[in-house]
N, C-alpha and C positions, 0 to 999 in steps of 0.2 A: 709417753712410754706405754707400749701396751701392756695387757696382763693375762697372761695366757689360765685359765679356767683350771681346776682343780683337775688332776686325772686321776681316773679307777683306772683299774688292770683287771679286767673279769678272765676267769679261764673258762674257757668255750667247753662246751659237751659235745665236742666232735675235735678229730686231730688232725695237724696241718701237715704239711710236705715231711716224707718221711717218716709219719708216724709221730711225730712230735706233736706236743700240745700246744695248743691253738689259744690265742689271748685277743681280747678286746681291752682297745684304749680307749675310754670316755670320757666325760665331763659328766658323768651321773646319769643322764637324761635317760628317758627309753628309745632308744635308735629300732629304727625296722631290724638289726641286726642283732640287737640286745632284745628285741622281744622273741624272735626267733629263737635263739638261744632257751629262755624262757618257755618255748612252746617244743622243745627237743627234750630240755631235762625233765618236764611235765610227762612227756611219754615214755619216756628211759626209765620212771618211776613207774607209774602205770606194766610198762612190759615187765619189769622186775617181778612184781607182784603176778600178774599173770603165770610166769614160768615156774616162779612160788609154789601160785596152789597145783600147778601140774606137777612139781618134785616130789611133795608132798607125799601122794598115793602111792609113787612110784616109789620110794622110797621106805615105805612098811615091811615091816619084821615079816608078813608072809606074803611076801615079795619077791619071786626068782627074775635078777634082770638078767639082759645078756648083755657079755661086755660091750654090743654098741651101743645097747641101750642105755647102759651106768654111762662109756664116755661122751651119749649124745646131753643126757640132763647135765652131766658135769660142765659138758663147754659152754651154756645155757645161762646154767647158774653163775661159773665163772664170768661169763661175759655181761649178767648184768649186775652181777657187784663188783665189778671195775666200773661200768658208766654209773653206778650208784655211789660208791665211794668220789669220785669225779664230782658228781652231781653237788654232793657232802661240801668235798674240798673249795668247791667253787663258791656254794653258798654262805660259808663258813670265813671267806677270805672278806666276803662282803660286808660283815656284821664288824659293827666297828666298835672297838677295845671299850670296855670301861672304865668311864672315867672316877677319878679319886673319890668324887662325891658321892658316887653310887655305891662304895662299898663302906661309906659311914653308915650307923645303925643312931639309933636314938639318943 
């Protein structure tokens, strides 16, 4: 009888046909395509913080933008706290429950 290996469900930092969110099925290990993965959400954070300290400045009380300016930082900001929220969710689904023992105290 064989026995088929445990599977993860990772959600990917990039989305599949449609728009839709993109999933990896594993056995755990690091596949070239789960480090990849790894090496995307690493940047996606990094770019976030970048466009950070750029809103930042822009965004002071004696500050005149002009509306392409407010809607260029806003699509910026938007779009890296969706792949950061993403990045969150993904890493978040990885970490695996606590168990009973963990939450006894002394």
């Amino acid at each position: 009888m064989s026995h088929w290996p445990a599977t993860h469900i990772r959600l990917l930092p990039w989305t599949g046909p449609e728009g839709k969110p993109a999933h990896l099925v594993t056995d755990g290990t690091a596949t070239p395509l789960a480090l990849l993965a790894d090496t995307v959400e690493n940047q996606q954070i990094e770019t976030a913080a970048v466009i950070l300290g750029l809103a930042r400045p822009m965004l002071g009380e004696d500050r005149d933008l002009t509306v392409g300016e407010l809607r260029f930082i806003t699509r910026r900001l938007y779009e890296s706290l969706t792949e950061v929220l993403n990045v969150a969710e993904s890493r978040g689904q990885r970490i695996p429950p606590y168990s009973e023992e963990d939450g006894k105290t002394g």
